[in-house]
Structures are given as structure tokens and as C-alpha cells.
C-alpha positions in Angstrom: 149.9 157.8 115.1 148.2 154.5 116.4 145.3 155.5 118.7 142.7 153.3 120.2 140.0 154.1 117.4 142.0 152.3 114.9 141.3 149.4 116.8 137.6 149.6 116.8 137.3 150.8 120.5 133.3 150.0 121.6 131.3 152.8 123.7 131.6 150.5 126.4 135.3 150.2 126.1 135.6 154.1 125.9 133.7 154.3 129.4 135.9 151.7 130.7 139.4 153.8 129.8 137.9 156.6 131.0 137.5 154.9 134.7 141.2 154.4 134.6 141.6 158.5 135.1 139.6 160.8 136.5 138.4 164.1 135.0 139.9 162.6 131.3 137.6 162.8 129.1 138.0 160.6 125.5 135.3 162.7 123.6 136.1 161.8 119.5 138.6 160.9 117.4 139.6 164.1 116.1 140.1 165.8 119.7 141.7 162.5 120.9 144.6 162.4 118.5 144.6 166.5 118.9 145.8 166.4 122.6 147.3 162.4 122.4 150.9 161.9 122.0 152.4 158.5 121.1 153.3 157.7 124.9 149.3 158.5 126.2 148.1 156.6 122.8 150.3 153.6 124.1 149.2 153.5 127.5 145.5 153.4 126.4 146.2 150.8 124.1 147.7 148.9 126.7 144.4 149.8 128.8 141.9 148.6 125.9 144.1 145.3 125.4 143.8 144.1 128.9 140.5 145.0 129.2 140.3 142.3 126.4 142.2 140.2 128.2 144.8 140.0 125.3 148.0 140.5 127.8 150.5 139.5 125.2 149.1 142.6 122.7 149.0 144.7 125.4 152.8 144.0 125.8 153.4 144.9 123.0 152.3 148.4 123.5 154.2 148.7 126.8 157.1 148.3 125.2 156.4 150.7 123.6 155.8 153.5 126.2 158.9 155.9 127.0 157.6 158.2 129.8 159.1 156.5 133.0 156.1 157.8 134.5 153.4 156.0 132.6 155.5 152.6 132.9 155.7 153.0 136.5 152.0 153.3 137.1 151.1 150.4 134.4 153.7 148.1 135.8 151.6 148.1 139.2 148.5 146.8 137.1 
């Protein structure tokens, strides 16, 4: 599964997904793609791409995202 550390996520980035919900904590790698699923992996991707400003990318993982849930709350950012 795609996660956000395969695309080189900073330490300032990490802080910044983490602002986006309260009380989750993105420790590592390992116990990020332990408790990730591909929807959750999507939605911070999407997260990490807009905060790069790289809409069209972040698209992309939308798209992406099956959990009527998750899409609902991202199509209000």
C-alpha cells in the first residue's frame, strides 16, 4: 500500500497532517501502515498534496478514496 512515507513526508509535514485530526497520532512508518488502510492512506495523501499545493495530485488520490465518509469531509476542504 501507498502511504505518505513513500512520498518523502518532512517532520513538518507530519505535524501538519496531524492538525487535520485530533488525538491521531502518525508515530512511524511501521505503526502507520500497521493501523492504515488504503482509504485513510488516500485521505492523507490528499492532505500532504494540498499542503503542497499540488491540487491536481491530490486529485488524484481522492479519486481514489471509497469511504463515503472520508469524501464527504474532504469535499468541504
Amino acid at each position: 500500500m501507498e502511504t505518505i512515507f513513500d512520498h518523502n513526508v518532512t517532520g513538518i509535514e507530519l505535524e501538519m497532517l496531524k492538525s487535520f485530526i485530533p488525538n491521531y497520532g502518525i508515530k512511524d512508518r511501521d505503526d502507520y501502515i500497521e493501523e492504515a488502510d488504503r482509504d485513510k492512506s488516500c485521505t492523507d495523501l490528499y492532505h500532504l498534496y494540498v499542503l503542497r499545493g499540488e491540487n491536481n495530485t491530490a486529485e488524484k488520490y481522492f479519486v481514489q478514496i471509497k469511504n463515503p465518509q472520508y469524501k464527504n469531509i474532504l469535499s468541504a476542504f
